[in-house]
Backbone bond lengths (Angstrom), bond angles and torsions (degrees), N, CA, C in turn:
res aa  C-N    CA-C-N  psi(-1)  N-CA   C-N-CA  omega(-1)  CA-C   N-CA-C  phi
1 X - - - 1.449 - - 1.538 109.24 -
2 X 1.267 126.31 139.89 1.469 127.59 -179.88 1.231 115.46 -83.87
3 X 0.874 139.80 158.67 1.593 152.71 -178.99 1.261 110.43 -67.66
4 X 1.361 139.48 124.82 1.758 134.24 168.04 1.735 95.96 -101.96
5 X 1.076 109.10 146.60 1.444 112.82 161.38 1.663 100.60 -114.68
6 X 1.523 95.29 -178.40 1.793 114.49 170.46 1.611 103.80 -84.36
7 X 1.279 126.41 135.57 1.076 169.04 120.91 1.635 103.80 -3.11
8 X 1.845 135.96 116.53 1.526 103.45 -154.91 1.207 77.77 -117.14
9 X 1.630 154.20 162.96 1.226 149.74 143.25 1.542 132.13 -61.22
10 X 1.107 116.49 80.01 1.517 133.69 179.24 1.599 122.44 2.71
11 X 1.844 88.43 -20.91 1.730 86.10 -164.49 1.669 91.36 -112.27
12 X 1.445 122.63 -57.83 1.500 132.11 -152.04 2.079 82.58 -87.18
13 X 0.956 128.22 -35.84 1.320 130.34 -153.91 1.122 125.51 83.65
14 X 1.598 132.66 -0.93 1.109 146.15 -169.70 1.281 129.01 -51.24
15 X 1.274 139.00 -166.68 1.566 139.80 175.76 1.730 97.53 -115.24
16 X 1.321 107.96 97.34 1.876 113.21 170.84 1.482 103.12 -55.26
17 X 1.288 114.67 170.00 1.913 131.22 162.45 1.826 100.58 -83.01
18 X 1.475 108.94 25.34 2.152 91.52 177.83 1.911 83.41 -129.21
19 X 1.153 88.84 127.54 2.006 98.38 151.08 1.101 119.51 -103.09
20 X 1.055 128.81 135.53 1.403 146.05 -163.49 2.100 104.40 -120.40
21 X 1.269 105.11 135.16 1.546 115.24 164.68 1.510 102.58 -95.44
22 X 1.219 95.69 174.33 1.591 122.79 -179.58 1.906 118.17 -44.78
23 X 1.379 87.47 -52.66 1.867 112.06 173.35 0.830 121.12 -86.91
24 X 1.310 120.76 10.85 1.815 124.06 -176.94 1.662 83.63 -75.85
25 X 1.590 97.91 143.36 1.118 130.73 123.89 1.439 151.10 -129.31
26 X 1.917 117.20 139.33 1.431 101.19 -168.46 1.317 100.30 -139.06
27 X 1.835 107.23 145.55 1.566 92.18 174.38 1.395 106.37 -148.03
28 X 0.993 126.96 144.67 1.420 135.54 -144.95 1.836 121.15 52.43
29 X 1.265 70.91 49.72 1.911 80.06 176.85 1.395 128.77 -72.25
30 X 1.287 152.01 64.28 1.133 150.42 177.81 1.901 102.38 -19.63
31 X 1.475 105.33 100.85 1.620 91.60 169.73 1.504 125.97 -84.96
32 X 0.956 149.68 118.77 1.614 122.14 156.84 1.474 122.66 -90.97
33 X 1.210 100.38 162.05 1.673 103.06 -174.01 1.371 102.61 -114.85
34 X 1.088 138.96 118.89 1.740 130.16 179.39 1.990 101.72 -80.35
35 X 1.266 130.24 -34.61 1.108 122.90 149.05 1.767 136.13 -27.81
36 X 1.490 99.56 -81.73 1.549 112.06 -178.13 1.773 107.31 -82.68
37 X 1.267 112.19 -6.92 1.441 115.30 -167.42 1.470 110.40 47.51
38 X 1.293 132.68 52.82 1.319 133.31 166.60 1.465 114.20 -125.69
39 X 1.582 109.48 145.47 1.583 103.59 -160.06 1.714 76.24 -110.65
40 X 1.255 127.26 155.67 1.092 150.38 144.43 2.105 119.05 -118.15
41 X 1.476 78.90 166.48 1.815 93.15 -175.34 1.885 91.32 -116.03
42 X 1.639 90.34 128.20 1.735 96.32 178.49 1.556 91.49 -139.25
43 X 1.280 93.84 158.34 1.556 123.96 138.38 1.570 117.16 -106.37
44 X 1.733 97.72 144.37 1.384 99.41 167.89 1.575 101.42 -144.71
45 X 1.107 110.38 143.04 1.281 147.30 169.56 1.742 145.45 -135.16
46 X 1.281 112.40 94.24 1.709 114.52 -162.02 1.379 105.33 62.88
47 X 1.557 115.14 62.45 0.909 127.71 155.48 2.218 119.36 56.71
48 X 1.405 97.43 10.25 1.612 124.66 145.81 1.090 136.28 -77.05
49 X 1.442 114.63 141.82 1.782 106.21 -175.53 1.356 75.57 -140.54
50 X 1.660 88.72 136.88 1.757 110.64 141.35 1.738 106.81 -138.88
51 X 1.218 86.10 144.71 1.629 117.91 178.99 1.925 117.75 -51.19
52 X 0.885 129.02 62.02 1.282 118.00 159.61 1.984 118.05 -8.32
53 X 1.635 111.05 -103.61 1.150 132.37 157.68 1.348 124.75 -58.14
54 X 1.266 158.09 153.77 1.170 143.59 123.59 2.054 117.54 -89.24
55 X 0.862 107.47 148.09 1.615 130.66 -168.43 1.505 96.91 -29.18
56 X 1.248 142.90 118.81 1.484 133.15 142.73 1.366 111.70 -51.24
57 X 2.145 118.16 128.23 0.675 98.84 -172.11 1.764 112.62 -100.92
């Protein structure tokens, strides 16, 4: 079985509620952060994120 880690939030750096494995891929991901309360739009791929949107503030 492969390893999932936590999911970090792009902005606060935090630990999200999604684990992600090695081969995940996601794109147009609505993130939320239960920390910073900010939703962002990501892609992820091999365990990379880049930011689509950033948060309207």
């Amino acid at each position: 079985m492969k390893q999932a880690e936590w999911l970090l939030c792009p902005i606060c750096h935090n630990k999200t509620r999604i684990r992600v494995r090695e081969d995940t891929e996601l794109k147009n991901f609505l993130l939320y952060c239960p920390k910073c309360r900010n939703e962002v739009l990501i892609n992820l791929k091999k365990k990379h994120i880049s930011v689509i949107k950033e948060p309207d503030a």
